[in-house]
C-alpha positions in Angstrom: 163.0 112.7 -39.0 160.3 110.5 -37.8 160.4 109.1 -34.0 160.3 105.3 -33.3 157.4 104.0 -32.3 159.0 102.7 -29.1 159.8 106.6 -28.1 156.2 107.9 -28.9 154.8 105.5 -26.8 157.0 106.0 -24.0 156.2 110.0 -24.2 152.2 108.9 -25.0 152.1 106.9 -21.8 154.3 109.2 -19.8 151.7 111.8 -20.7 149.2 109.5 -19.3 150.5 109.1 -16.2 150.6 112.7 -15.8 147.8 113.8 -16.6 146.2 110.7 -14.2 148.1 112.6 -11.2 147.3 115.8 -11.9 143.8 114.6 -12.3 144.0 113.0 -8.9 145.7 115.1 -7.0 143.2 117.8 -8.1 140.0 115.6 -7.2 141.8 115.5 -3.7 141.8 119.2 -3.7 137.9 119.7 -4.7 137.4 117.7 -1.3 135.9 121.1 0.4 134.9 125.0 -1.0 133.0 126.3 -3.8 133.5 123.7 -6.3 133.6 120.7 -4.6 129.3 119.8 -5.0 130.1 120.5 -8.4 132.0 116.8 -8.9 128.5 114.9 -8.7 127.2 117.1 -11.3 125.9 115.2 -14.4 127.7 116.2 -16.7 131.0 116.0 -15.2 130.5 112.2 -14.2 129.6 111.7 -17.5 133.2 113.1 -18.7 135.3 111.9 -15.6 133.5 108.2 -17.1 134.7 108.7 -20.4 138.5 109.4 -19.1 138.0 106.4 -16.8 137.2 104.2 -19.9 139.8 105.5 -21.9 142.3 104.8 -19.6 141.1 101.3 -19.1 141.5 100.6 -22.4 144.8 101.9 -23.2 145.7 99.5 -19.7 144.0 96.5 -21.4 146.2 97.4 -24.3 149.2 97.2 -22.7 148.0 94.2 -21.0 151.1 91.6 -20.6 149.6 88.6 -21.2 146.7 87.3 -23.3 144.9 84.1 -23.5 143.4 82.7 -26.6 141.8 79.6 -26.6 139.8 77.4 -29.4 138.1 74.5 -30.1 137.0 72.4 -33.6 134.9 69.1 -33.9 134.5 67.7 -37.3 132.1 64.7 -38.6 133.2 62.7 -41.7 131.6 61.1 -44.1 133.9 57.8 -45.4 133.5 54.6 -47.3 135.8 52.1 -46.8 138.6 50.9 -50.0 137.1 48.5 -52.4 137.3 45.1 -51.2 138.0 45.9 -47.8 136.4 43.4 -44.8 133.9 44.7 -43.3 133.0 42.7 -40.0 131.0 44.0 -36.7 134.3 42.9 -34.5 136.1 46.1 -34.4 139.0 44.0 -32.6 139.0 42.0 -35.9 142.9 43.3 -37.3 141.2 42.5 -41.2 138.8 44.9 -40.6 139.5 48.4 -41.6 137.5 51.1 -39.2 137.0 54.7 -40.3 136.5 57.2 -37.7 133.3 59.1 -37.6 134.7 62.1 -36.3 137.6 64.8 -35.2 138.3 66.7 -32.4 140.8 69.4 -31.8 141.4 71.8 -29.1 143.9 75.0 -28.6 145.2 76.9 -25.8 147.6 79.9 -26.7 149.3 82.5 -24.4 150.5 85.7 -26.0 153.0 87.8 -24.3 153.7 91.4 -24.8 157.0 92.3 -22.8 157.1 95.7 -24.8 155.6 97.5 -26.9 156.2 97.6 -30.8 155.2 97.6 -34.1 151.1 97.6 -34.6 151.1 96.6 -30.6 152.9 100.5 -30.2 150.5 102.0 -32.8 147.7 100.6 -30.7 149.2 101.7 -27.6 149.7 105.3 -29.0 146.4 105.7 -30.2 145.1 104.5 -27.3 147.3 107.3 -25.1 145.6 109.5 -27.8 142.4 108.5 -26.4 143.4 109.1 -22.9 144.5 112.8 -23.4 141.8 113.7 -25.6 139.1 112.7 -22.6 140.8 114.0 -20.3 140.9 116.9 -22.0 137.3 117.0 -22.7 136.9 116.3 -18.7 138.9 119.6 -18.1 136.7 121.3 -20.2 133.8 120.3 -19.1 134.9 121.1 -15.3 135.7 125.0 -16.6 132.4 125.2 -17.9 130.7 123.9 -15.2 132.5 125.9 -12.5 132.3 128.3 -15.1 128.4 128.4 -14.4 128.6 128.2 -10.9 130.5 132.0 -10.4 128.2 133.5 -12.6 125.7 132.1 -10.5 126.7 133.4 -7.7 127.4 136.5 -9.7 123.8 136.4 -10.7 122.3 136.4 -6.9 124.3 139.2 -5.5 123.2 141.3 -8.8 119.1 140.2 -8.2 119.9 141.4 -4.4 120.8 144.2 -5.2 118.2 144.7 -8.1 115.8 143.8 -5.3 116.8 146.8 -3.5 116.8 149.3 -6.1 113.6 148.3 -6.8 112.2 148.6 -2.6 113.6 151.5 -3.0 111.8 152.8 -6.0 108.6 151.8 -4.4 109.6 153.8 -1.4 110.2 156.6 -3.6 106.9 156.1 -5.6 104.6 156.2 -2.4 106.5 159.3 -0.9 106.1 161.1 -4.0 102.5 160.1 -4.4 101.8 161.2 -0.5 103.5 164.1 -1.8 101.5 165.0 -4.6 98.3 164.6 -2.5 99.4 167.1 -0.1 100.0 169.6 -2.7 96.7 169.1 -4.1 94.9 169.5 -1.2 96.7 172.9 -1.0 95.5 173.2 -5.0 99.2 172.9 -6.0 99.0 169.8 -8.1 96.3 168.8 -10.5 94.9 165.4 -10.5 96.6 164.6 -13.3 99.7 164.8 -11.5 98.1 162.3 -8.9 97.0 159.6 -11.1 100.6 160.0 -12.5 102.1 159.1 -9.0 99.9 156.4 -8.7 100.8 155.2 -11.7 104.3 155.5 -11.2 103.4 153.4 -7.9 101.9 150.6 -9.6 104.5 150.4 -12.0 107.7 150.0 -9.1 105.3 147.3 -7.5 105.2 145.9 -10.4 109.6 145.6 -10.9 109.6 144.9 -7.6 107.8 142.0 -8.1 109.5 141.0 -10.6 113.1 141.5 -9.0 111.7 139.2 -6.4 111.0 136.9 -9.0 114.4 137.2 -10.2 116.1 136.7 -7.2 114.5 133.5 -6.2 115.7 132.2 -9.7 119.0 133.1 -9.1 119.0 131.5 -5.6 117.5 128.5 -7.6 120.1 128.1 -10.4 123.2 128.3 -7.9 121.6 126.1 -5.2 121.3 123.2 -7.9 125.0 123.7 -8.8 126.4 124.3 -5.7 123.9 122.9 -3.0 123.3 126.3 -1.6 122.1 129.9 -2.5 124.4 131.9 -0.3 127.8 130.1 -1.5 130.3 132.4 -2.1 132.8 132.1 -5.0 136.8 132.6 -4.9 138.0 135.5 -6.2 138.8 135.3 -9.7 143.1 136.0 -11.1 143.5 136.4 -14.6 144.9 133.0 -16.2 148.7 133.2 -17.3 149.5 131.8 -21.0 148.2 128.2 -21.8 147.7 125.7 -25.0 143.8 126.5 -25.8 142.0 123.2 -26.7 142.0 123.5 -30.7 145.5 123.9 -30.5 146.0 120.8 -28.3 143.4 118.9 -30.5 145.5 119.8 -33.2 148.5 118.4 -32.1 146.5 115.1 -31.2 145.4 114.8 -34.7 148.5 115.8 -36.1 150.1 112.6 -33.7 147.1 110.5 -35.0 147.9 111.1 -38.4 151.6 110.2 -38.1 150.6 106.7 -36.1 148.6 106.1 -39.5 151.9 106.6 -41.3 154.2 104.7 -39.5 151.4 101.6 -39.8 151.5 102.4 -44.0 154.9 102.2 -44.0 155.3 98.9 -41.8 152.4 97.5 -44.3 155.3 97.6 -47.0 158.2 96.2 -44.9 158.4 91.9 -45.1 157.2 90.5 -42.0 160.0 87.3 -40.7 157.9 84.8 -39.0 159.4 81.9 -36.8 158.2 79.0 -34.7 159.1 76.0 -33.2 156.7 72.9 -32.6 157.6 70.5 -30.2 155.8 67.2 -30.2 155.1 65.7 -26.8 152.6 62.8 -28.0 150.9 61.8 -31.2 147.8 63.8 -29.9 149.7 66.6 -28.3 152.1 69.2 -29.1 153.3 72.8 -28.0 154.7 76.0 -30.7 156.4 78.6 -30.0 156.3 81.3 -32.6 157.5 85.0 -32.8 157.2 87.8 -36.1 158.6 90.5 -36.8 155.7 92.8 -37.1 155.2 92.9 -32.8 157.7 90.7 -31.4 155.0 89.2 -29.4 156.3 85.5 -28.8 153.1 83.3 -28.2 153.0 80.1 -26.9 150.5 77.5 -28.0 149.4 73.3 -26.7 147.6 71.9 -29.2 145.3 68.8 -28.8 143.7 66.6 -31.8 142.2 63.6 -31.4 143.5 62.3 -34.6 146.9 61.2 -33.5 150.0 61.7 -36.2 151.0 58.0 -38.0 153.6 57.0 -39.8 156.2 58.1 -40.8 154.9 62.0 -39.2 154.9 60.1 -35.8 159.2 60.4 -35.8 159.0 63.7 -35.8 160.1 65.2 -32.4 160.1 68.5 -33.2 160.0 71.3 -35.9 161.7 74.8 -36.8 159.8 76.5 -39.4 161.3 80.1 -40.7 159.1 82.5 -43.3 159.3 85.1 -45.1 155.8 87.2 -46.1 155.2 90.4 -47.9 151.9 92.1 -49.4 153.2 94.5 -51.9 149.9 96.2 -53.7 150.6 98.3 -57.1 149.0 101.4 -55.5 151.9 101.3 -52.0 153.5 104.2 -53.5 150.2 106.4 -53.3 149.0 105.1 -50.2 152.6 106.4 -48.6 151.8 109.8 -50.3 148.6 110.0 -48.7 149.6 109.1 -45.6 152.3 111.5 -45.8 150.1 114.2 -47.0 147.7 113.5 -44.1 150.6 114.3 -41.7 152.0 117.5 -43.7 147.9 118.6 -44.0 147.9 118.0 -40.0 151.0 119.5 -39.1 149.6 122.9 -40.8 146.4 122.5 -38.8 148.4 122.5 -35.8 149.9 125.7 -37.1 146.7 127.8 -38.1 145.2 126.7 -34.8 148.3 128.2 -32.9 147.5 131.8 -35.2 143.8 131.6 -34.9 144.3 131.0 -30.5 146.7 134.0 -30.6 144.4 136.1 -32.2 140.9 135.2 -30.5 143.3 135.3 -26.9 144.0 139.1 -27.8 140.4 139.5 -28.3 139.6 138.2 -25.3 142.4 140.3 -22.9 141.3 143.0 -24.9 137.9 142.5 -23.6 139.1 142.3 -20.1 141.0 145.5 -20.8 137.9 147.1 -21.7 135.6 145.5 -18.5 138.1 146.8 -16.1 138.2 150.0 -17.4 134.1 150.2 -17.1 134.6 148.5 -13.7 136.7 151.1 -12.6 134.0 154.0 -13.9 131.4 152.0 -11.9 133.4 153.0 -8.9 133.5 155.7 -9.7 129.7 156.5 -9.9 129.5 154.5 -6.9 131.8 156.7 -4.6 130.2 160.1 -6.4 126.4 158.6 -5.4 127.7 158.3 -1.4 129.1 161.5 -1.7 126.3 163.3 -3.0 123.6 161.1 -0.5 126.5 162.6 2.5 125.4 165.9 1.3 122.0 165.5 0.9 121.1 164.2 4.1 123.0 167.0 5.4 121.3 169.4 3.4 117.6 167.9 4.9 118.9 168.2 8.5 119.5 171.7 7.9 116.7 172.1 6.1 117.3 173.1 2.9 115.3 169.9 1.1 112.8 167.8 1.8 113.0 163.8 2.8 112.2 163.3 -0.8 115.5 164.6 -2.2 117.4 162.6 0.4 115.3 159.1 -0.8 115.9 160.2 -4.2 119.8 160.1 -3.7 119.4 157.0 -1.7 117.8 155.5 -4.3 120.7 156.9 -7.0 123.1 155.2 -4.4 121.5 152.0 -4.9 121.9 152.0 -8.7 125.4 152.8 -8.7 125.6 150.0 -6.6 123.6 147.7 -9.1 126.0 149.6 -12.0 129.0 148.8 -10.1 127.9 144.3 -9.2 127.2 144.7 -13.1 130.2 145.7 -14.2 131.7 143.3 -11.6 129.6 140.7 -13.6 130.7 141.4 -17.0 134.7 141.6 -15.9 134.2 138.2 -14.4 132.5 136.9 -17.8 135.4 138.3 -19.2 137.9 137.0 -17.1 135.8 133.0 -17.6 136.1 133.6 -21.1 139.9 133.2 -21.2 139.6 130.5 -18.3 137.1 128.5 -20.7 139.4 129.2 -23.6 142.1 127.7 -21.9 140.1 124.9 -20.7 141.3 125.8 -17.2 139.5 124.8 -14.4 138.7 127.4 -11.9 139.5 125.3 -8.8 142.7 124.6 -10.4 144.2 128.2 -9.4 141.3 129.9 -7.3 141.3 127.4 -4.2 
């Protein structure tokens, strides 16, 4: 059974009011921390804009009152009865004077004490309008913060990619100094030394270039954020939502059953009823009322053409009417506006299948990031184990400093392993946020 118009719009505007809370209680919350330089970003002004002008339009359709006002002037073109005296004394009673012109003027107040009819279809698409930017503002502040993390993501990886590759330079020149001393005791050919220089040149060369990287990195989260070292909240895995397609679903799905309620009220006669009550010959006031909005409007009405007999007794008038607009093709037009609703109704349900399915995807991805997260520490704690033992190993002198350099080197790529496997759990984990269209800031203060 379909809802009344009156209850949709009650539950449309009650849905407005809460997501206008939520929305400001959670710009009160964005005062300080991560997110909070994120607000004056572009892109979400431009969405937080498009909310703010939805909402002022469902407001001015809701507005109480509404005041119309117009005006006519008219110029005629007369010739005066057959016979008639025509004399330049206008005070002359034989003489008969035209007028030249007509003037009317009218002021009408329209009141709207609740909503119904194609007032409440109007309101509810309006609320429509409302949920659908605000939920385009909530996705846009996901993917914003979104970037932000994997900013900061970004510049603790190039760190550390800086230092693997100081590191490899370290280990490039001790292995070419090295290889010099052994051929100046003839155990290394100068092949071998042209290949350490080589190798030299080429860890400059990613050295340079992880520099490079890292002052990018600083670059991109300083624009989003205001600053290169901010650090990002730690990341929980989002609980069960309704993903955006769904939700957009179920907006069309409502849309389509505003457009058949609207169909349907097409058919139904519309009872019209007014009353005119005249205060002058020039003057008069109407109060009228239909049955399509049960908007009563009240109307003064000026003409400069004042009523004459006998229309001058008149005191006042009640006029009741009856109108319908009954086209041959009503039948098919409620069938198609039917069928719009049952053909949204199943988009709402293939949504829902196609969400559950991409959402297993997803965990299952985060499934499979932890589980190389967790190798990564792995590698990690075996890299400071074995750099332990090698510097032991060199203070008993068993190797040389180049072994130990070697494993501190090692250590240092487990380390870059472990901040990327770090990186690609946290894509993970901003994958289900952003398909959720959950802001960060909303549950990682």
């Amino acid at each position: 059974m379909n809802k009344g118009p009156g209850v949709k719009h009650r539950a449309l505007a009650a849905k407005w009011i809460v997501w206008t809370m939520l929305l400001g209680l959670h710009g009160l919350g964005l005062a300080q921390g991560f997110f909070a330089p994120l607000e004056n970003h572009p892109s979400l002004v431009q969405a937080r804009l498009g909310l703010e002008a939805a909402q002022a339009q469902l407001r001015a359709t809701l507005s109480p009152v509404s005041l119309q006002a117009q005006g006519g002037l008219s110029f005629f073109e007369v010739t005066p009865p057959p016979g008639a005296p025509t004399c330049p004394n206008p005070l002359n009673p034989q003489c008969i004077n035209l007028p030249s012109d007509g003037r009317q003027v009218s002021l009408g107040l329209t009141f709207t004490p609740f909503p119904f009819g194609d007032v409440s279809d109007a309101a509810n698409q309006a609320a429509l309008a409302v949920e659908q930017a605000a939920l385009g503002l909530r996705q846009a502040r996901t993917q914003l913060e979104a970037q932000a993390v994997e900013a900061a993501l970004r510049v603790r990886l190039a760190e550390s990619g800086l230092e693997v590759a100081r590191l490899g330079q370290r280990l490039a020149q001790a292995n070419l100094e090295a290889t010099k001393v052994r051929e100046g005791r003839g155990a290394a050919s100068p092949s071998e030394v042209r290949q350490a220089e080589a190798s030299l040149r080429q860890a400059a060369l990613q050295q340079t270039d992880a520099e490079r990287n890292l002052v990018l990195a600083r670059q991109s989260l300083a624009d989003l954020v205001g600053s290169s070292s901010a650090i990002p909240p730690r990341l929980t895995i989002p609980a069960q939502g309704t993903p955006p397609p769904v939700r957009q679903a179920e907006l069309q799905l409502a849309g389509a059953q505003i457009g058949f309620d609207r169909t349907l009220r097409g058919v139904l006669p519309v009872v019209q009823g007014s009353y005119t009550r005249n205060t002058s010959d020039n003057d008069s006031l109407t109060l009228s009322i239909n049955s399509r909005t049960l908007q009563p409007s009240l109307s003064y009405t000026n003409q400069s053409q004042g009523r004459s007999a006998p229309q001058d007794r008149i005191v006042g008038t009640l006029t009741i009417g009856l109108s319908a607009n009954i086209a041959f093709g009503v039948v098919d037009a409620l069938e198609a506006a039917q069928k719009q609703v049952d053909a949204a109704r199943q988009a709402v349900e293939a949504a829902r299948r196609s969400s559950k399915l991409q959402e297993d995807l997803l965990r299952a991805s985060l499934q499979t990031a932890e589980q190389s997260l967790a190798n990564a520490q792995k590698v990690q704690s075996d890299a400071e184990r074995a750099l332990g033992e090698a510097r032991e190993r060199e203070r008993l002198g068993l190797v040389s400093p180049l072994a130990t350099l070697q494993a501190e080197l090692s250590l240092a790529q487990a380390r870059l392993g472990l901040l990327q496997a770090e990186l690609s759990r946290t894509q993970r984990l901003l994958d289900l946020y952003r398909f959720f269209a959950l802001p960060l800031s909303e549950v990682n203060p």
